[in-house]
C-alpha positions, 0 to 999 in steps of 0.5 A, a space after each residue: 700217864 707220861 708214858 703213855 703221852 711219850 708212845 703216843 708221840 712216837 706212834 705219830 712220829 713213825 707214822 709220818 717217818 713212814 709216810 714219808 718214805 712211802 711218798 719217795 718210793 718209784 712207781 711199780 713196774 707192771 713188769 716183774 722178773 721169775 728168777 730161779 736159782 739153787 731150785 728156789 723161785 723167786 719174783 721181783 721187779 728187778 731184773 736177774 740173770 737168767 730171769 723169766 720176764 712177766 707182765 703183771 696186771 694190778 687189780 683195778 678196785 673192788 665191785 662185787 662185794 658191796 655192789 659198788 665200784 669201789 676204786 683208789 685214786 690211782 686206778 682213777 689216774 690210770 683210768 684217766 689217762 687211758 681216756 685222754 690217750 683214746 682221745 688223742 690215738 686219732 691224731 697222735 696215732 699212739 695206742 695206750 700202750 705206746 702212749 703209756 710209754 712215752 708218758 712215763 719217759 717224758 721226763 727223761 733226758 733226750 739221750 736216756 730217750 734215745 737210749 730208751 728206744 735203742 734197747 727196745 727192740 735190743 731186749 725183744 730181739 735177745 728175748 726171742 733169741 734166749 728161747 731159741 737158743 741151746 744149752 751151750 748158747 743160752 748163758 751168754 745171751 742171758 748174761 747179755 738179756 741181763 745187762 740190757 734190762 739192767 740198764 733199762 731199769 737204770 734209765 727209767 725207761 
């Protein structure tokens, strides 16, 4: 019986240690990076060299199977956020997805903002140039591509 009690006790314990870990984790990124390496692919939301950039779509609830909608609260969050981003478009001029971005870097200081918008077009512009680029070019401007998104993700941007 004590044994039993002495288990129970640290299911509880492992559940709040858990808990408590899952609470500090950063928000996913819709932004996940193919990496291939030695004919094995791999997927992440970490930036690797050479590294195809994708964006992925998160489900949004569950409707179909018992005919109701059935969502969690951060689809609820997202859902909110994208009305009060509609409601301001008029006056701010941002779309969801512009406002999407200054919401996430809202909290960051100024010059991790500035650096922010700096690599913006830095990374859509060497993304254009990996696909144009030939074999002999193309490692140095995914070495390039991946410094770049690295210090992306460093900043939060």
């Amino acid at each position: 019986m004590a044994g039993l009690k002495r288990a129970l006790i640290g299911l509880v314990f492992a559940g709040c240690a858990g808990m408590a870990v899952a609470q500090s984790l950063p928000a996913p990124s819709r932004t996940m990076y193919k990496c291939t390496a030695k004919n094995v692919t791999s997927y992440s939301d970490k930036p690797c060299l050479g590294a195809e950039r994708l964006t992925v779509t998160p489900t949004r609830g569950v409707n179909k199977l018992s005919g109701t909608e059935r969502i969690g609260k951060d689809v609820q969050d997202e859902r909110i956020r994208e009305i009060w981003a509609d409601a301001f478009q008029p006056i701010s001029g941002m779309t969801r997805e512009e406002y999407e971005v200054y919401r996430r870097r809202f909290k960051l200081s100024t010059a991790a903002k500035q650096e922010c918008r700096q690599l913006d077009p830095a990374l859509l512009q060497l993304e254009a140039m990996e696909k144009a680029a030939d074999k002999t070019a193309r490692p140095t401007i995914q070495r390039d591509l991946f410094t770049l998104r690295q210090r992306f993700t460093d900043l939060r941007c």
